[in-house]
C-alpha positions, 0 to 999 in steps of 0.5 A: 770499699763499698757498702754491702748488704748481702754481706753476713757475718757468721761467729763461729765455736768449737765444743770439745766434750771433757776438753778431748781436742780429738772430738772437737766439733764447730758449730754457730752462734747467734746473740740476740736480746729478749723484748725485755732487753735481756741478752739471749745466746743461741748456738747449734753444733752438727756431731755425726749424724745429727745437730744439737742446739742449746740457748742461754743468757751468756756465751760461757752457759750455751758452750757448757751446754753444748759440751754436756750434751756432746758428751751424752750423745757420744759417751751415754750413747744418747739417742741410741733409744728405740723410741717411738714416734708420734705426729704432732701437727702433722709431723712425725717426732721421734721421742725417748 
């Protein structure tokens, strides 16, 4: 077999929100270490109409996260807000 160095290995995980496998939802992860040497977890899920990122030390504290936000964003209809927009560096941000 040959060496490849195009090859990329994506790890994959499942959030489901209050352990409610009907909305169960994949997304990727991605460890890295701080230039201190500290472990750092980077993950993003697509739900619906949108992407939710979190970033943690260890797997378990991103996936807790991600299912907490999940929950907002389905349950608390989170981002149902009207908001307001604002440029910032020349780029237009939503806030609530």
């Amino acid at each position: 077999m040959k060496n490849s160095k195009n090859l990329e290995i994506t790890e994959l995980i499942l959030v489901n929100p209050k352990n409610d496998w009907s909305r169960t939802f994949t997304g990727t992860i991605v460890r890295k270490n701080t230039d201190d040497g500290q472990p750092f977890v980077f993950a993003k899920v697509i739900i619906n109409e949108g992407k939710i990122w979190s970033s943690a030390d260890c797997e378990k504290n991103v996936i807790n996260n991600l299912d907490e936000i999940c929950t907002l964003k389905l349950d608390c209809e989170l981002h149902k807000d009207e908001g307001i927009t604002t440029i910032i560096a020349d780029k237009q941000f939503f806030l609530n």
